[in-house]
C-alpha positions in Angstrom: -56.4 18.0 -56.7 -54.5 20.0 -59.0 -53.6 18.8 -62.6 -50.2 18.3 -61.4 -51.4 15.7 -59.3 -53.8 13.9 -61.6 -53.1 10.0 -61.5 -51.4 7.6 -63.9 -53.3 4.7 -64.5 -52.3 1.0 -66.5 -55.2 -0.2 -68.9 -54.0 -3.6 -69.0 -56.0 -6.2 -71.2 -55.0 -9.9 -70.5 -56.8 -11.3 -73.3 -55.1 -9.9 -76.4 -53.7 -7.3 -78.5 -55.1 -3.8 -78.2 -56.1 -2.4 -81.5 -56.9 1.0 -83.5 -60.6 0.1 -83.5 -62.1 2.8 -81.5 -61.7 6.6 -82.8 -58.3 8.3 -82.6 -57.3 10.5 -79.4 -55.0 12.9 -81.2 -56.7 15.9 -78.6 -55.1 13.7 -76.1 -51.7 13.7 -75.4 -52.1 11.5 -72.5 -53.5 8.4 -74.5 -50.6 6.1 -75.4 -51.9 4.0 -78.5 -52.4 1.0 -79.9 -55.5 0.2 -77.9 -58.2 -2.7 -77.8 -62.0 -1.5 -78.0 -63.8 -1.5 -74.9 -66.7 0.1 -73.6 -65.4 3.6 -72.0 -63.0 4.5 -75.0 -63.2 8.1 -74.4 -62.3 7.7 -71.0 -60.7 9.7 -69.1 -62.0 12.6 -70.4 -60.0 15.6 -71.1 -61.3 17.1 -68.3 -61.2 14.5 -65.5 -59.6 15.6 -62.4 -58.4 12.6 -61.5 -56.7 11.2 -64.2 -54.2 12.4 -66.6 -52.5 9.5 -68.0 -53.4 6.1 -69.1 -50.9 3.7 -70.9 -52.6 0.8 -72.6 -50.7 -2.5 -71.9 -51.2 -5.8 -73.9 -49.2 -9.0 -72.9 -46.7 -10.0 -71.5 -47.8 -7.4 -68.9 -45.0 -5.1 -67.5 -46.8 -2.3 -65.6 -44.5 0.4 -65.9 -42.7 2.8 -63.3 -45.0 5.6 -62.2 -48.4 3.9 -62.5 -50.9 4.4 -59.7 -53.3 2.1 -59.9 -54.0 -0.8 -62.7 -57.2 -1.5 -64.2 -57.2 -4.8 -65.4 -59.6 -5.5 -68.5 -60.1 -9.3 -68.7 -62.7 -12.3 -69.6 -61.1 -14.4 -67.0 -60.8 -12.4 -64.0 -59.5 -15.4 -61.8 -57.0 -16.5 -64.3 -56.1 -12.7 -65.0 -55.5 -11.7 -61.4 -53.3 -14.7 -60.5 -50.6 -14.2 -63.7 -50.5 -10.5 -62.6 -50.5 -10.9 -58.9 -48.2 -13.8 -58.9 -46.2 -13.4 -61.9 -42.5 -12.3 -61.5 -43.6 -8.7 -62.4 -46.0 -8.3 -59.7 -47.2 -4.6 -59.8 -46.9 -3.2 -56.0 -50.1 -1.2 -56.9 -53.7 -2.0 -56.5 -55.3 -3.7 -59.7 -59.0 -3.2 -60.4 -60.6 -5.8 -62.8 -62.8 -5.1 -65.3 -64.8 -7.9 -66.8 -68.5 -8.9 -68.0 -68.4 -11.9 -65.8 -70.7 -11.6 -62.8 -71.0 -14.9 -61.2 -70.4 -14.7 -57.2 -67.7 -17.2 -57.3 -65.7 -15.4 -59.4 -66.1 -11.9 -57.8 -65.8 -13.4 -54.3 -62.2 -14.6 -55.3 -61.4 -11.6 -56.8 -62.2 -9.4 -53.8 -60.7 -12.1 -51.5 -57.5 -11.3 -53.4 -57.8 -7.7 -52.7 -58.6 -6.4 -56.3 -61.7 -4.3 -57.4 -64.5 -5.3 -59.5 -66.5 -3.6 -61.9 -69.0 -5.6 -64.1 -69.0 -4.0 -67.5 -72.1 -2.0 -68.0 -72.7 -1.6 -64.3 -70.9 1.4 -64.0 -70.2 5.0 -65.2 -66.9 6.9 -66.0 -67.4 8.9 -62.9 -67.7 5.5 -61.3 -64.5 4.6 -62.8 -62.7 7.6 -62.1 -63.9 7.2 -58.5 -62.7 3.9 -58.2 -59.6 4.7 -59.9 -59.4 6.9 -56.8 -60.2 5.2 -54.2 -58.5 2.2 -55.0 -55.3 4.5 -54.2 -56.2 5.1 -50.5 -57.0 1.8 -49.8 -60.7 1.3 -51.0 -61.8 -1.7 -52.6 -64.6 -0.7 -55.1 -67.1 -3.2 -56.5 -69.6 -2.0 -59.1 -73.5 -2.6 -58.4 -73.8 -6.1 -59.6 -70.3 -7.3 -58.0 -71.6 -5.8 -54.5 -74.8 -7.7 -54.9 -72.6 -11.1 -56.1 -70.7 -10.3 -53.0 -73.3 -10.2 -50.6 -75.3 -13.1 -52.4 -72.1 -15.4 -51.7 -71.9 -14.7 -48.1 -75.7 -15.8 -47.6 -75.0 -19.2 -49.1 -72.1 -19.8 -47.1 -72.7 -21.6 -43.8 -71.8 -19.4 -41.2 -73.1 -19.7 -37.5 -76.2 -17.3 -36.5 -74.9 -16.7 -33.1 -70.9 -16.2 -34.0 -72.2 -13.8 -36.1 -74.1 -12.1 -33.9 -71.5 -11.7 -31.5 -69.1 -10.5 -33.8 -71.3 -8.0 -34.9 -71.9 -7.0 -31.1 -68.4 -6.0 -30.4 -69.2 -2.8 -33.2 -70.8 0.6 -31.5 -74.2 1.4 -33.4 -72.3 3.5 -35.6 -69.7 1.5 -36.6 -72.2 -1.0 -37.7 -73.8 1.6 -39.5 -70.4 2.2 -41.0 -70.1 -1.2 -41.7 -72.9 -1.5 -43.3 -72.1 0.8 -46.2 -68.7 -0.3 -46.3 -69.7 -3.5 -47.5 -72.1 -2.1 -50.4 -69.0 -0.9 -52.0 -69.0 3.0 -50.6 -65.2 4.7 -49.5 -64.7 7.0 -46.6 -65.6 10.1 -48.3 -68.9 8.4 -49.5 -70.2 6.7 -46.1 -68.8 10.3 -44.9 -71.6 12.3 -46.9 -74.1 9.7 -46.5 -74.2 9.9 -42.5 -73.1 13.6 -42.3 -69.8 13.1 -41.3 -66.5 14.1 -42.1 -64.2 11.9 -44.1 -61.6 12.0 -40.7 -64.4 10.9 -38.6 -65.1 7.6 -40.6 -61.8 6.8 -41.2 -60.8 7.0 -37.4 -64.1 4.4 -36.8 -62.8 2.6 -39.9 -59.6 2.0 -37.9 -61.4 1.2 -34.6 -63.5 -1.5 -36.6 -60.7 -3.1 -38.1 -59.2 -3.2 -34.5 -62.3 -5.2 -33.1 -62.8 -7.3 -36.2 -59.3 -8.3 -36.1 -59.1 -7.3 -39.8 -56.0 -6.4 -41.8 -58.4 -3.6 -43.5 -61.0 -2.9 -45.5 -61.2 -6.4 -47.6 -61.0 -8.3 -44.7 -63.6 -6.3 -42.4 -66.3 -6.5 -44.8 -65.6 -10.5 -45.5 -65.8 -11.0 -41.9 -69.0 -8.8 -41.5 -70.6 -10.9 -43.9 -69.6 -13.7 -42.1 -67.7 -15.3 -45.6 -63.8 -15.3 -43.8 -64.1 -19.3 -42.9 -65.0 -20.3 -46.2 -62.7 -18.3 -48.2 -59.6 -17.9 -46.6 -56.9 -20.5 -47.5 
């Protein structure tokens, strides 16, 4: 990706004011102040290939023109994600949450909605930048801790042994392979490198899965493979 092509990103904190705490970016040109503290204040870094621009918003939130993707930094994730999503200024981007809340309720509602989740101190800024990334394409990343939440969520739910099973049946060994690491938070290119194939090849199964699942994508096949769609659609 050339620098030309680096992506604009919306650090948007639904909590407060963003302040001057954190040191001063003056090297970066890219960094529009005043910001709140948070944990990756150095991010991105000057040499991320990713990202070039990040404007920090503080409310009323008003995601600009030009912005790919918005990372939303919030204590209430629910809360958060329904006044952006629903709000009059609804960005037609995909929004990430950030938040230290890691309870599987919360997360499940989250990725339901069709946002991201990172659990701060669960992940890197080459996780960030990756999900930053991904979340372009389609991908809906979830940290460590908001995969495990995930999956922890779908086991409590009371789902029948043998619809699951048949559901499950209609995937080639592959595809549930696939599956699989679609589900512990992993994109294309990732399950790609993992089972030595090329990013192409998994996207064309990613397509055929979606197709048997009768999911609208990626949120919505890996909800179903973990037999949570009953409980939490509306």
């Amino acid at each position: 990706m050339r620098p030309s092509q680096r992506l604009s990103v919306a650090l948007a904190c639904s909590d407060g004011e963003w302040h001057n705490g954190d040191r001063p970016h003056r090297d970066r040109p890219h960094d529009d102040r005043p910001h709140r503290d948070w944990s990756h204040g150095d991010w991105p870094g000057p040499e991320d290939p990713y990202v070039g621009r990040v404007v920090r918003l503080a409310p009323p939130l008003r995601i600009p023109r030009g912005v790919d993707v918005v990372l939303l930094v919030c204590a209430d994730p629910v809360a958060a994600l329904g006044d952006l999503l629903d709000g009059p200024a609804a960005p037609r981007v995909p929004v990430i949450v950030v938040s230290a809340r890691r309870d599987t309720d919360t997360i499940v509602e989250v990725f339901r909605r069709g946002a991201g989740y990172l659990v701060e101190g669960d992940y890197c800024a080459c996780m960030l930048s990756s999900a930053v990334v991904g979340a372009t394409v389609g991908h809906t990343y979830l940290s460590p801790a908001a995969c495990a939440a995930l999956r922890d969520g779908a086991r409590r739910m009371p789902v029948g042994g043998e619809a699951m099973e048949r559901l499950r049946s209609l995937l080639s060994p592959r595809e549930r392979q696939i599956m699989e690491l679609l589900s512990t938070g992993l994109g294309a290119q990732e399950i790609g490198l993992r089972l030595r194939l090329s990013e192409k090849t998994v996207r064309n199964n990613l397509s055929n899965i979606y197709a048997k699942l009768d999911a609208r994508g990626g949120t919505d096949a890996v909800l179903r493979w973990l037999g949570a769609t009953p409980v939490l659609r509306t």
